[in-house]
ZAPA-177612 format. One record per residue (C-alpha): residue in one letter; x, y, z. Coordinates in steps of 0.001 Angstrom, whole numbers, padded with zeros to 6 digits, always signed. Layout:
<recs>
AXYZ
...
</recs>
This chain:
<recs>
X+000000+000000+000000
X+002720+002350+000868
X+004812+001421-002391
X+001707+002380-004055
X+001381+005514-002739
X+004719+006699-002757
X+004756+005418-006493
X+001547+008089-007274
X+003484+010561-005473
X+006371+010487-007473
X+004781+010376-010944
X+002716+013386-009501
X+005812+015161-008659
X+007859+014013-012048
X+004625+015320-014046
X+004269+018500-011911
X+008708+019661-012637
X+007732+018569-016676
X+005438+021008-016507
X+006810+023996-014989
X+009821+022569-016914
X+007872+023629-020388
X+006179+026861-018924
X+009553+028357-017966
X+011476+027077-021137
X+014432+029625-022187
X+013971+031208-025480
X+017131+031120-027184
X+019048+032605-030568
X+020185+035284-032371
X+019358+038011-034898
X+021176+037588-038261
X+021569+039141-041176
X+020661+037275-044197
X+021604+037613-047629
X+017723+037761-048566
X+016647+041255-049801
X+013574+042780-051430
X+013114+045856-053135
X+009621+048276-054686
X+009995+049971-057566
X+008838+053908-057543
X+008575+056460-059765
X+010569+059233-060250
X+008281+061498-058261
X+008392+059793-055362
X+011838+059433-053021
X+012680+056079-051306
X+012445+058348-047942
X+009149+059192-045896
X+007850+059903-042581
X+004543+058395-043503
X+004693+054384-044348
X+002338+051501-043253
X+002099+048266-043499
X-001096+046354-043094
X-002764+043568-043661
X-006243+042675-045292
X-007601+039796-045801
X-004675+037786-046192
X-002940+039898-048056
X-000264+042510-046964
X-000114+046020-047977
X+002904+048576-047889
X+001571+052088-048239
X+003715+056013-048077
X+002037+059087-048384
X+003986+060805-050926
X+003983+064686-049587
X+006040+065690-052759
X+002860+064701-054927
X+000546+065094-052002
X-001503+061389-052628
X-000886+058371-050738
X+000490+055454-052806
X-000290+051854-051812
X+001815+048501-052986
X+001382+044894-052783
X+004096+043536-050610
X+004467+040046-051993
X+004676+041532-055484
X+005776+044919-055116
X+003341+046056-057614
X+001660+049923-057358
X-001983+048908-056491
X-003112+052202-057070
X-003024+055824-055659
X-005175+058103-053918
X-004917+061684-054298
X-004821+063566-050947
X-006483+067181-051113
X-005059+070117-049230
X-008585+072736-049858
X-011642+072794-051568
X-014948+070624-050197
X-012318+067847-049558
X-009193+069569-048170
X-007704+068674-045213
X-005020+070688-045076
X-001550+069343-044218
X-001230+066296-043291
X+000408+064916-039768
X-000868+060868-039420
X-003191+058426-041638
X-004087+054317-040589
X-005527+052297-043463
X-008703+051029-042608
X-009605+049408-045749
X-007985+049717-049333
X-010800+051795-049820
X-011024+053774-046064
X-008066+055392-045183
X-008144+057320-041438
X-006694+060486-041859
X-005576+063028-039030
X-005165+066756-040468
X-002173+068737-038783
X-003567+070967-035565
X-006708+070016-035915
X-008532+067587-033559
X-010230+065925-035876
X-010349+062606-037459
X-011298+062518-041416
X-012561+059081-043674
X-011035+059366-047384
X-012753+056705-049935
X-010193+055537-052853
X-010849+058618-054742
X-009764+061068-052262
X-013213+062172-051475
X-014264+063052-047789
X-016601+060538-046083
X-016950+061147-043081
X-015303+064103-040708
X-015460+063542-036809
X-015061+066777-034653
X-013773+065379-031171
X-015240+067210-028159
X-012721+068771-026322
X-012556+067465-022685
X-009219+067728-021360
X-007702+066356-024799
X-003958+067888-026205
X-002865+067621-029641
X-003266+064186-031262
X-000077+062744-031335
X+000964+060721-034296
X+004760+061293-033728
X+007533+059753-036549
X+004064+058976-037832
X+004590+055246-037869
X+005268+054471-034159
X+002100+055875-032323
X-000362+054745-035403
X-004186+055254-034306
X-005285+051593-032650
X-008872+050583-033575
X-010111+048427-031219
X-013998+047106-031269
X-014974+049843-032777
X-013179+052190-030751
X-010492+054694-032236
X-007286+054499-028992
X-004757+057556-030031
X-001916+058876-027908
X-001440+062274-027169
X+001186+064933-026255
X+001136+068113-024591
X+001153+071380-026849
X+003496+074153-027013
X+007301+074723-026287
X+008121+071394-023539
X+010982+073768-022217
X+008869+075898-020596
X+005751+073503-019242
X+005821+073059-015400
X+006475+069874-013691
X+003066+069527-012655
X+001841+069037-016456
X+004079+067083-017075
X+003447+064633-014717
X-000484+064807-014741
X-000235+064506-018452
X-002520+061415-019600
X-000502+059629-022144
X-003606+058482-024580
X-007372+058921-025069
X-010310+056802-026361
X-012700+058176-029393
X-015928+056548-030001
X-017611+057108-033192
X-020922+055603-032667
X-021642+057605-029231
X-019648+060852-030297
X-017697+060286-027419
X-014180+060874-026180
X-012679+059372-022822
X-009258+060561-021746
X-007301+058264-019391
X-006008+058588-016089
X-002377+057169-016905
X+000705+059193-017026
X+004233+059122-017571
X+005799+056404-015032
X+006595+057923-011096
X+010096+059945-011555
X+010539+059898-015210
X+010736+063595-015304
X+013627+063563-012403
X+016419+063676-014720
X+015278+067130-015929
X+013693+067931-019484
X+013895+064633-021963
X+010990+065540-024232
X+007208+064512-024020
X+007262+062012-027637
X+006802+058666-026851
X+006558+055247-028404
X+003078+052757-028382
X+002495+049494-029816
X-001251+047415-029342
X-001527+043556-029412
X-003572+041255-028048
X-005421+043213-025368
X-002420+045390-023865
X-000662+048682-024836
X+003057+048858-024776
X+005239+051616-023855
X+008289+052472-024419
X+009790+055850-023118
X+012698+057647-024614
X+014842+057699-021540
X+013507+054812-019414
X+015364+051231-019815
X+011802+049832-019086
X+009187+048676-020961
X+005756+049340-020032
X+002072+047287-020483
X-001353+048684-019855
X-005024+047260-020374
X-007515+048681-022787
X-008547+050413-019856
X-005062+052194-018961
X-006072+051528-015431
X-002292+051223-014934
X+001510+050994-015975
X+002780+047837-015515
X+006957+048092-015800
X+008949+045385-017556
X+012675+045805-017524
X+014293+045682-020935
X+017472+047660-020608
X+020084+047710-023831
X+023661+046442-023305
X+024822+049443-025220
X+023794+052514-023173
X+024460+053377-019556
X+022661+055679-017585
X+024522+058746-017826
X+024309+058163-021693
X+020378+058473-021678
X+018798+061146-023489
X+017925+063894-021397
X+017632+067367-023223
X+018617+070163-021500
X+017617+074091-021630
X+020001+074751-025068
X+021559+077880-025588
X+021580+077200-029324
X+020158+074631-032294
X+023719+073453-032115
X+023153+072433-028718
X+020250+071085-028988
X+021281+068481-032239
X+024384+067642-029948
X+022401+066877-027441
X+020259+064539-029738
X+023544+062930-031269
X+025396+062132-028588
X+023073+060409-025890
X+020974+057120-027045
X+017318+056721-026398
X+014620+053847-026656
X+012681+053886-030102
X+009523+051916-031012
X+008498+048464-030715
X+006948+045469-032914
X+005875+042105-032634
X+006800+039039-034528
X+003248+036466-034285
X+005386+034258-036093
X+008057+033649-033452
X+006150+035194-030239
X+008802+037618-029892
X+009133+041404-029766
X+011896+043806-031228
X+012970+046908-029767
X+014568+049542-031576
X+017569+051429-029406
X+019341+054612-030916
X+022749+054491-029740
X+025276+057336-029019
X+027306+058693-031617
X+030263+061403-031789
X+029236+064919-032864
X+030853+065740-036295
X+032150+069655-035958
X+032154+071490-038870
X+029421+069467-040478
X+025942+070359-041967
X+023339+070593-038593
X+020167+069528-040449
X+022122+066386-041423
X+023399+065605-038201
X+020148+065684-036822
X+017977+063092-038723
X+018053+059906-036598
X+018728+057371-039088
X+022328+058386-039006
X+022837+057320-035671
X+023729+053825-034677
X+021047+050906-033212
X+020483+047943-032052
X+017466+045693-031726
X+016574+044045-028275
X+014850+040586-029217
X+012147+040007-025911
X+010100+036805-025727
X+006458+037356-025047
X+006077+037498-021291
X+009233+040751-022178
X+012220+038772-020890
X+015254+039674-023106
X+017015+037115-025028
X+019278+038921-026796
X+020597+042141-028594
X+021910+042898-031491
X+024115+045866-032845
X+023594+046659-036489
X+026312+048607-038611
X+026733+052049-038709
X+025132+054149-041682
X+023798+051411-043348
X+020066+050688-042224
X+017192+052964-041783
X+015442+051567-038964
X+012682+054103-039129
X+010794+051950-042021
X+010765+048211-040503
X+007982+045431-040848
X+007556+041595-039726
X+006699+038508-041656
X+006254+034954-041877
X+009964+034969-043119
X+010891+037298-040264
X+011752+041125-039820
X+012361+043435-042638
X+014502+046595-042078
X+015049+049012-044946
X+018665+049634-046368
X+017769+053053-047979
X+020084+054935-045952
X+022391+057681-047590
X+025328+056746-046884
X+025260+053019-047933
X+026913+052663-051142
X+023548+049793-052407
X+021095+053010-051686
X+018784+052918-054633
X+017098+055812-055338
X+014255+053951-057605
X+013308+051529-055567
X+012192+050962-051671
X+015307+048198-050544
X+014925+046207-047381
X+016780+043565-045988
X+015340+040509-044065
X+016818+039739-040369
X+016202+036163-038734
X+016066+034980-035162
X+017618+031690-035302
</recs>
């Protein structure tokens, strides 16, 4: 009797450590850089640069849109294929101007969400360019909608719901610490009620310690949470739909330090102020990989200031160095990876099936083609 119940006891135990065995098994690997590419053709009126491109995905099929400012119409592809699908022509006046542009989300091939520049207001285009639908949101404690770098803080629908992020307006220099810290970070829009909700959450407890860092931030939605990511915080942060709370994950790169965190000071001068941005590093957006159940995210490194050289240049971010932080899904790091200097532009990046895609139009690699979008595919293996 005993030898039978220390027998059930022991298989009990040996099938309760195979268990926690295969909830708490190690992701492992490594980012590399394969030799796969791919590349879209464009026109001649369009540059293989812009602030403004999408990827998304519709009914099985994935879509890689830009909104071309130079011709003022947004221009959608066929990823697989790379073939122009069509364009839609983007009006700044008349009965279906909306002025300048600052963010769009496609919400169809034939619904594109547009947000005009300071205006709070969201506006439907059909295929044609023509307004559907305008919504006025009622102004209840709401800043400027923020769709900052325009593809990191994208508008996230959500049954039915339009969730946006949102920034404090005006010159951050000179905004008292009380703002800043009772800032909400996002808002809710609901189109059926006419209805806004503005959310309790702020910036995490003693973020603005260091001094002025700026109030841009990074968001990313999937599968029922919001994710984070601060400029000058080494954590990563998750929220429910109902921001209720920040929940901290730590996800700090190998390659900066503290003291090398971005934290922008009261400049004297716009030299000052792009040194400032060159030479500290800062936390950029995230993404996640279905595929793999794995997130990326982006880390501009520090660089040396280059004297003597052209400011505007200096101060676009794709000149700087990065690396890519590799996080399983429950946000424990796995690894990190370093990619070469003034070769990638990791402000136009997608995932896969075949794994992440970062583009290589940068302008000082030597394989920059100017006729064609060029990205190259990175595996975790």
């Amino acid at each position: 009797m005993y030898r039978l119940i220390y027998f059930v006891v022991f298989i009990f135990i040996i099938s309760a450590c195979s268990k926690r065995s295969k909830e708490q098994k190690v992701l492992d690997g490594q980012l590399k850089i394969s030799t796969k590419t791919k590349s879209i053709g464009i026109d001649e009126n369009t540059v293989d640069y812009s602030k403004y491109t999408f990827f998304d995905n519709f009914n099985g099929q994935i879509y890689f849109s830009i909104f071309n400012d130079k011709e003022y119409r947004i221009q959608i592809y066929k990823w697989q294929s790379g073939q122009l699908l069509k364009y839609i022509p983007v009006q700044k006046e008349g009965p279906n101007g909306i002025g300048y542009l600052k963010g769009m989300k496609m919400l169809s091939l034939d619904s594109i969400l547009i947000i005009p520049k300071r205006k709070d207001q969201f506006v439907i285009l059909n295929d044609e360019g023509d307004i559907l639908k305008k919504y006025n949101l009622p102004n209840q404690g709401l800043n400027s909608i923020d769709s900052w770098s325009k593809t990191q803080n994208q508008i996230d629908v959500v049954d039915g719901k339009l969730y946006f992020t949102q920034i404090l307006q005006g010159n951050w220099n000179y905004v008292v610490s009380e703002d800043k810290v009772q800032t909400p970070l996002a808002a809710a829009y609901d189109p059926k009620e006419d209805s806004l909700f503005v959310f309790n959450t702020t910036f995490p407890v003693n973020y603005w310690e260091k001094g002025e860092i700026g109030m841009w931030f990074f968001r990313y939605y999937n599968d029922g949470l919001f994710y984070y990511t601060f400029p000058a915080d080494h954590n990563l942060y998750t929220s429910s739909i109902k921001h209720d709370e920040l929940i901290s994950h730590n996800a700090k790169s190998n390659f900066i330090s503290d003291n090398q965190l971005f934290s922008l000071k009261k400049p004297n001068s716009i030299e000052e102020i792009i040194k400032e941005n060159v030479e500290y590093g800062r936390y950029l957006k995230l993404l996640y990989d279905s595929h793999r159940e794995i997130f990326y995210r982006f880390v501009q490194l520090p660089r040396e200031f280059e004297e003597g050289r052209d400011l505007s240049g200096q101060s676009r971010r794709i000149r700087s160095p990065f690396s890519v932080i590799v996080l399983d899904k429950n946000l424990n790091k796995v690894t990190e990876k370093k990619f070469p200097d003034r070769t990638y532009n990791q402000e136009i990046t997608f995932v896969d099936e075949a794994g992440l895609w970062i583009s290589y139009d940068h302008p000082y690699n030597e394989e920059n083609k100017e006729d064609s979008f060029d990205f190259s595919l990175i595996k975790f293996e």
